[in-house]
Structures are given as structure tokens and as C-alpha cells.
N, C-alpha and C positions, 0 to 999 in steps of 0.2 A: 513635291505636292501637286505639281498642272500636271493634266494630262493633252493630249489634243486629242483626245476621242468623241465625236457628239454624244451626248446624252440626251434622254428621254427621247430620239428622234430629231433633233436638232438636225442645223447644218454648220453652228456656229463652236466651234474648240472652246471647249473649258480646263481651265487650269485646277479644278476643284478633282481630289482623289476622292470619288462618289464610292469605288469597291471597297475602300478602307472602311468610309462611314458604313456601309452596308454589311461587311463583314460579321458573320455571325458571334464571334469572337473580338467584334471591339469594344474598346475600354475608355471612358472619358477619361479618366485618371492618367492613363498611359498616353494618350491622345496629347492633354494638359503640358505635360509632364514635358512630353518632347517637344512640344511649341514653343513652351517656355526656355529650355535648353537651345534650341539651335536659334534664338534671339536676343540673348546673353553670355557673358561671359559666369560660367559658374562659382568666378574667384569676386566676381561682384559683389560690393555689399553698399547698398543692397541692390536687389533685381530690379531689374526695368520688367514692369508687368505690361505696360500700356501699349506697349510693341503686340505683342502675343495678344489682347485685349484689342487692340482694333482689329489686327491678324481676322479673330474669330468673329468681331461684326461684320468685318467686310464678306467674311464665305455666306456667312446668313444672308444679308444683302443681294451675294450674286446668285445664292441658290434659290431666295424670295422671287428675283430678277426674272429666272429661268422659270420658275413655274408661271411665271405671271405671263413671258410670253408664249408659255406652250399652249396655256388654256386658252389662250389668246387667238393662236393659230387651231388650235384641234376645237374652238367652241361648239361650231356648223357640228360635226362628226360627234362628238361627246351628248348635245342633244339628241341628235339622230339617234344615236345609242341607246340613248334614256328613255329616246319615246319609246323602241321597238322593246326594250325590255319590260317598259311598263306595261306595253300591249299584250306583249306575251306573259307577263303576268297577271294580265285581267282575263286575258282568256281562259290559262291555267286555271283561277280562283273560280272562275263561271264552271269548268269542269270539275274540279273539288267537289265545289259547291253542289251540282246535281247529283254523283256520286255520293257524296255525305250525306243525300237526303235520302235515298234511293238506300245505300247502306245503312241510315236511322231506320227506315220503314220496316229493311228485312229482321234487324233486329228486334222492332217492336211486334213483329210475325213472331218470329223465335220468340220469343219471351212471352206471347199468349200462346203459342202450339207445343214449347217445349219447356221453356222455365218453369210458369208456372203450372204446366202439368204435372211436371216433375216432382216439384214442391208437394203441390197434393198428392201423387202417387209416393214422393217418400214419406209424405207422413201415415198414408195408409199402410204401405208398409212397416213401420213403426207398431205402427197399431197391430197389425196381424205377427209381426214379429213377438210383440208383448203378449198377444193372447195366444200363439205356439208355446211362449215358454210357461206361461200359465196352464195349457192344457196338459203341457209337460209333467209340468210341477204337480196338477192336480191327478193324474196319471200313475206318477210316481207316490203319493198320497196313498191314492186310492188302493194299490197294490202292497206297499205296506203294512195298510189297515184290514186287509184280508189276509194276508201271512200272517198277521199278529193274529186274526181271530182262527186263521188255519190250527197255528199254533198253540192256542187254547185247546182247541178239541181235542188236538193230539195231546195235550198233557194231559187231559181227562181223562184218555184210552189211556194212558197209561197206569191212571190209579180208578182203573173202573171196575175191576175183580179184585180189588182188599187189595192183600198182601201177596197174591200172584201177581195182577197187573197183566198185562198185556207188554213185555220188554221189548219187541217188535219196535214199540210207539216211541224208544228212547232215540233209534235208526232217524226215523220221521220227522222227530223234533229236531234233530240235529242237523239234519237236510233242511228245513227249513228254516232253522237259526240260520246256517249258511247263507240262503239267499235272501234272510234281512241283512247278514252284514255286508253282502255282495255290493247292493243298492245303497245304506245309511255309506260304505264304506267309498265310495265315490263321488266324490265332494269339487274335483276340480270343472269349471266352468263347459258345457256341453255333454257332463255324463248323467245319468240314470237321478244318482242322489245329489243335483246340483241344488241347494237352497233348502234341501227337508229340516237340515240343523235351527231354520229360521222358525218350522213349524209348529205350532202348540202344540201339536194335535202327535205328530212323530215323537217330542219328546216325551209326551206322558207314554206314549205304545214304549218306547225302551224303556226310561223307567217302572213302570207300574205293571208291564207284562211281560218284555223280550229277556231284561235284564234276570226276573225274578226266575221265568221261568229257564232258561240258559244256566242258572245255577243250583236249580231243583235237577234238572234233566243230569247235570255234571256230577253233583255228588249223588245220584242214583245208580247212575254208571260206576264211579268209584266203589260204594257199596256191594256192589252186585259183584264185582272184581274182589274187594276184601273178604265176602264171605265165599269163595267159590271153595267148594270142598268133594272129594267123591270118596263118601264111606267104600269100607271093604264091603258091605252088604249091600251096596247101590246096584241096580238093576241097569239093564244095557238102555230101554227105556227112561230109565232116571238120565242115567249118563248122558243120554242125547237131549234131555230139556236142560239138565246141569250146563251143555256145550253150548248149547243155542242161547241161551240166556247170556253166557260167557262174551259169547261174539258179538251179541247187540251192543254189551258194554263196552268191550275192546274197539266196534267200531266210532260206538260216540264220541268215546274219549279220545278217536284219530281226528275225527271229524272238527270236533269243540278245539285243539291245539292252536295255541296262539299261529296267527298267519302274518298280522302287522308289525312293519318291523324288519323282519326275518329274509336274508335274502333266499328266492327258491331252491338255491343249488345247495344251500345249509339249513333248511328245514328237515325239523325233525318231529315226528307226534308227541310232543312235551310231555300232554297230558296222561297219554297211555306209557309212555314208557315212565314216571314217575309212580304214576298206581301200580302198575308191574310190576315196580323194584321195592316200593313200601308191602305189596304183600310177603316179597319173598324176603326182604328181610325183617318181616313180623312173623314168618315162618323162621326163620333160624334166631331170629330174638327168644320164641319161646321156647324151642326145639333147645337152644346150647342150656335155658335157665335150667329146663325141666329135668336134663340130660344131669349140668353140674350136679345139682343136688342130690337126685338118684345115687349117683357115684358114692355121696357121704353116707345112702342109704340104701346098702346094695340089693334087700328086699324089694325095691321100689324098680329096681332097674329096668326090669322086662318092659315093664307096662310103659315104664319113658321112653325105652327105644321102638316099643310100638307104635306111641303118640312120633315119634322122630321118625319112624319107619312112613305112617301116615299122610303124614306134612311134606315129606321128600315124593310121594307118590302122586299129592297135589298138583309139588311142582313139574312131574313130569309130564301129569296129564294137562298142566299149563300149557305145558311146553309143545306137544302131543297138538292141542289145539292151534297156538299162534303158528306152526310151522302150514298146519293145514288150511291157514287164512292167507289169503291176498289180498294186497292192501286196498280200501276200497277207493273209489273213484271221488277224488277232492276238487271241489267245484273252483275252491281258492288257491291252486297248487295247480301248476304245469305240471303236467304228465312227464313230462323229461325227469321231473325231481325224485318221483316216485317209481319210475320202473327199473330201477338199478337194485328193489327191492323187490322181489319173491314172492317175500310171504312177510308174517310181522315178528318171526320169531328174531331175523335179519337185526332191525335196530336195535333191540333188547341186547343180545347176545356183543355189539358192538357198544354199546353204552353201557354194559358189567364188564365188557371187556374178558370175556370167556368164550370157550366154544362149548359150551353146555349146562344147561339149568342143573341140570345133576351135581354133574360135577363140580359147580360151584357154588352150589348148598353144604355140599362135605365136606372142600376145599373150606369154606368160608368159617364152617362148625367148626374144623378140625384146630383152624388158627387161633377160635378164641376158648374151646377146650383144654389146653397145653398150659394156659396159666392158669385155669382154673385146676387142675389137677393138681399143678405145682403148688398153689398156695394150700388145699387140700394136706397135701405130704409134711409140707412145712409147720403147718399146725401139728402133727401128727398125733399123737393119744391113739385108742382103739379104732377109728376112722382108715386112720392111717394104715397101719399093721392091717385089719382085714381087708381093703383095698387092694393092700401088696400080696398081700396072701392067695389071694382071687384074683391075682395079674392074668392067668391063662382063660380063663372062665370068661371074665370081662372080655378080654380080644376076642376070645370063640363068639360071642355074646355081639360086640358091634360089630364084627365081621361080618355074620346072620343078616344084621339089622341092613347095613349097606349096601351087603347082596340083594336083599327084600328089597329097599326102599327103592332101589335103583330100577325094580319091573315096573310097566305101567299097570294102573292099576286094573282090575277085574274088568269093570264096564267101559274100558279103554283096550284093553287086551284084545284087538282083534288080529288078524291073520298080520298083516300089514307090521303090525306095530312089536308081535310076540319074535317078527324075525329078527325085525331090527334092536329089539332086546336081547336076542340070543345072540347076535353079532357083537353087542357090545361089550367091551371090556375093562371092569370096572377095580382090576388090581393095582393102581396108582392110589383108587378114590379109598381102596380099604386099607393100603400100606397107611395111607398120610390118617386117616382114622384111630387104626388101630394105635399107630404110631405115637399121635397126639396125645394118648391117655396110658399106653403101656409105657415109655421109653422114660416116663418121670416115677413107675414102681420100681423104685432096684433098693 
């Protein structure tokens, strides 16, 4: 446990182990433990503590001892010490102190030059922020409420010559439905229609104007599609207001097609190819009834297959027109979506899943002819029998008809159209015809 090494500066040897005490890793326990051990026998019973108990007053003692004469000797030196640190921390404090006043002052600068200017220029801007979005808002108001009264006009021009109208106006309205739903349809924070949903004033314009007049304008277009017809007696003049009228409708109903929703690369004009396909098969809905029946009453036949001759001449003069359309420019539709399309016969032809109106008027008659002739037969009585009797006459008879119905019609029939009619070849459409109605006479 002695050491002879001075400590604290001494010159006198202590027998005190001061690195043990100091050690960052000592333990009173452990400390205890072997004082008590190397001052007993540990077969004692019981221990001598009072060994090991003076042991440890006497080290306090001599290390009381030692500080007592070190302060002793170092007093002079320890003051010195104290005064020069004191000194030099009243001078420090003196410089703090004028710094800290010096740094309060520039702050109380800053805080009138800059804080609170700040303060008031951000609430100005606040304020001019708030009345940006306001002029925004009202902006955007004001431009709705003039499309909706645009929009009036234009439905007016549309029912302003009776039951002509001006069809043109259905183009115009639809163009400008478009850019109310452009605007109501842009709702996330920073666009065009941020806040109009909040507006009195917007939601009466959709309801009470945009709404009502958006499904005047759609089912006139539909209409105008359902009755589209071109007599054999139609003038080449007829023909061209009958076409014109056609396209205004074919383009609203692109125009009007739902856009929400939809992603661009899978858009399709819903609404046009749906009226498209309900005319044509209200064309073979009445075409197969008119046709059945005739069959049961063979007096009747010509005149069916001429109303069927008719309706197929429709479709082609349909067809005649959407080839000769491009699709027009959709305000809500990337152009990328739309030019893989031609013309509008394109989506039609891929949404019947055919490569021709024609041919899939015959095609479509001929499948639901075959039972109807069959059940015809199977009743049999006098129907029956002169039916079968008149098996060659009938085929001569739809054969005519499919040959016919398959030209375009007269005020269609121009140079263009009469080669591509002579080019075509239509002995599949009159096999599966004739086919359908002779192959159940035997």
C-alpha cells in the first residue's frame, strides 16, 4: 500500500497508494474487502474489523494531513492565482458586457429595420395574396358566366328556324360545353376551377343552364343520327344538307363522350359510337321483322326487300360519310390519343368488330333469318309448301336485293364512290343470304 513517490508536489514520501484511490475503475467494495482480508485470518470467527477500521482513519488522517500542509505551503501562490483569475474575469465580464450591449442595440436596429418590416410586408402580402386569389376566383366566375350565356345563344340558334334549326349550332355548343367542363373540371389548388364548386352563382349556371342544355344539345345530335335517311328520290343537293347535318351530329356526340375517368390512350367516343350502333341495329331490327314476315307472305316480298334494300343503302351512305370524316380536334383529349384514327369510320368498324357496314348488316340479317325461316318450315301448312315451291325465285329475289343494297345510294353515287362500288365484291354477303333462307327449303 506505501508508496515513496511525493505527491501533490511535496517533498516528503507517502506511503498512501493515491493511483489506486484515483483510478478510474476503483471500487470501495473491492477496496473493503482486501483490507479486511490481508488483516485477518479468514478462518476467524469472528473478524477483527477494528484493524482495517483504524487502517482507514488513519489514511483520511494522513491525506487531511497532506492537504493541510500543501495549502499551507502553496497559500501566497493559490491567492496570486485567484486574484489574476478574478482579474481576468472582470475584465472578460467588462468586455461581454459592452459587446452584449452593442449586440442588444444591433438587434433592436434589426428588429425596427427588418423584423418588423417583415411582419408588415408579410401581412401585406397575405393580403395581396388573398386578393390574387379572389381576382382569380372572380376571373374564373366571370368567364363561366359568359360561356353559360354564350351557350344560351347558341342553343337558341339552334332552335331558331323551327324544325330546320341551324345544326351548325349543335358543333358550337359542344365546343363550348367543352370549355365549361375544361374550367368546373379543374378543382386541384392553383388551377382555373380552384373554389367555383364553393360558388352559388356556378352551381345554379350547371344546373339550371349547362346541365339542361348539354342534354338538349346530346339527344338532338342522337336524333338527328337516328332519323338520317337518303330516299332513292333524294337530290345530290338533298344528299349534301342530309351529310352536313349528319356530321354536326357525329361531331357532338365525339365531342360530348365522357373524358372523366378514362385514361387517354383508352379513349373512345362513347357516345358516337353507341348512337352509330343503335341506328344500325334499328336498321336490321326492322329490316330482319319486315323481311320474316314477307317470307310467310310471298306477295309482300319485293316491297320488304326494297324497304331492306333501302336501309342497307343508308348504312352505306353511313358509312360513305364517317370514312370521309376526321376526327375533329378534342379540347379534352391529347392528340397522341386521337391520331392513330383517320377518319371515324376506324372506331365503329373496331367496336362491331367488322371490316364493313355492309357486310355486317347481311352478315348480322342472314344469322337471325335462318331461324326464322326454320321455324316458318316447321309450322308448315300452305306457308310452308309455297315457300319451298318458290325456293329459286326467293334466292333470285335476295340475291337482286344484296346486289342493290350493297351500291351507294343515287346522291351518294359519285365518281369516287361508283368505283369503289364496282371494285367491291359482294359473293360471300349474297352466298350467306341466300344461304340463310334457301338451305332450310328442301
Amino acid at each position: 500500500m506505501a508508496t515513496t513517490e511525493p505527491q501533490g508536489g511535496g517533498d516528503e514520501p507517502s506511503y498512501i497508494d493515491y493511483e489506486a484511490f484515483l483510478s478510474p475503475d476503483f471500487s470501495p467494495a473491492a477496496f473493503a474487502n482486501t483490507l479486511v482480508v490481508s488483516t485477518n485470518n479468514p478462518n476467524d470467527t469472528p473478524l477483527d474489523l477494528s484493524t482495517p477500521l483504524s487502517r482507514v482513519l488513519f489514511d483520511a488522517q494522513e491525506i487531511d494531513s497532506h492537504i493541510d500542509l500543501l495549502t499551507t505551503r502553496s497559500a501566497l501562490p493559490l491567492l496570486e492565482y485567484t486574484q489574476t483569475q478574478n482579474q481576468a474575469s472582470k475584465r472578460i465580464t467588462s468586455e461581454l458586457d459592452t459587446q452584449l450591449k452593442t449586440l442588444n442595440d444591433s438587434y433592436k436596429q434589426l428588429e425596427r429595420e427588418v423584423i418588423d418590416k417583415h411582419a408588415e410586408a408579410d401581412e401585406v402580402r397575405n393580403v395581396a395574396l388573398r386578393l390574387w386569389e379572389t381576382l382569380k376566383l372572380g376571373r374564373s366566375v366571370g368567364r363561366c358566366l359568359q360561356l353559360g350565356r354564350q351557350l344560351e345563344v347558341q342553343h337558341s340558334e339552334l332552335n331558331a328556324m323551327g324544325s330546320k334549326g341551324d345544326h351548325g349550332a349543335l358543333v358550337r355548343c359542344s365546343y363550348t360545353v367543352l370549355s365549361l367542363r375544361e374550367i368546373l373540371d379543374s378543382k386541384a389548388p392553383g388551377e382555373e376551377g380552384h373554389g367555383l364548386d364553393k360558388v352559388h352563382n356556378i352551381r345554379t349556371l350547371q344546373d339550371s343552364i349547362v346541365a339542361p342544355i348539354e342534354r338538349s344539345v346530346r339527344e338532338t345530335a342522337e336524333r338527328f343520327v337516328r332519323e338520317f335517311s337518303i330516299p332513292a328520290n333524294m337530290t345530290f343537293s338533298q344528299g349534301e344538307e342530309a351529310q352536313a347535318k349528319l356530321e354536326s351530329a357525329m361531331t357532338t356526340l365525339y365531342l360530348l363522350s365522357p373524358t372523366s375517368g378514362v385514361k387517354p390512350d383508352r379513349w373512345v367516343p362513347r357516345l358516337l359510337l353507341t348512337a352509330l350502333e343503335t341506328y344500325i341495329r334499328s336498321s336490321l331490327q326492322t329490316s330482319i321483322t319486315s323481311l320474316s314476315r314477307s317470307l310467310g307472305q310471298l306477295p309482300s316480298l319485293d316491297r320488304a326487300l326494297s324497304e331492306v334494300t333501302a336501309r342497307c343503302q343508308n348504312v352505306i351512305a353511313l358509312e360513305i360519310i364517317l370514312q370521309a370524316n376526321k376526327p375533329p380536334a378534342h379540347p379534352l383529349v391529347p392528340p397522341s390519343s386521337t391520331q392513330k384514327q383517320s377518319n371515324l369510320i376506324q372506331p365503329l368498324l373496331a367496336h362491331l368488330e367488322t371490316g364493313s357496314l355492309a357486310s355486317y348488316f347481311w352478315r348480322t340479317m342472314a344469322g337471325s333469318l335462318a331461324a326464322r325461316v326454320q321455324d316458318i318450315m316447321n309450322r308448315g301448312g300452305v306457308v310452308a309448301r309455297t315457300l319451298r315451291s318458290n325456293k329459286g325465285n326467293v334466292g333470285d329475289a335476295i340475291r337482286q336485293a344484296v346486289i342493290k343494297g350493297s351500291q351507294p345510294p343515287a346522291a351518294f353515287a359519285t365518281g369516287k364512290n361508283k368505283e369503289k362500288a364496282a371494285e367491291a365484291n359482294w359473293d360471300r354477303e349474297i352466298a350467306v343470304m341466300v344461304g340463310s333462307v334457301t338451305n332450310s327449303l328442301r
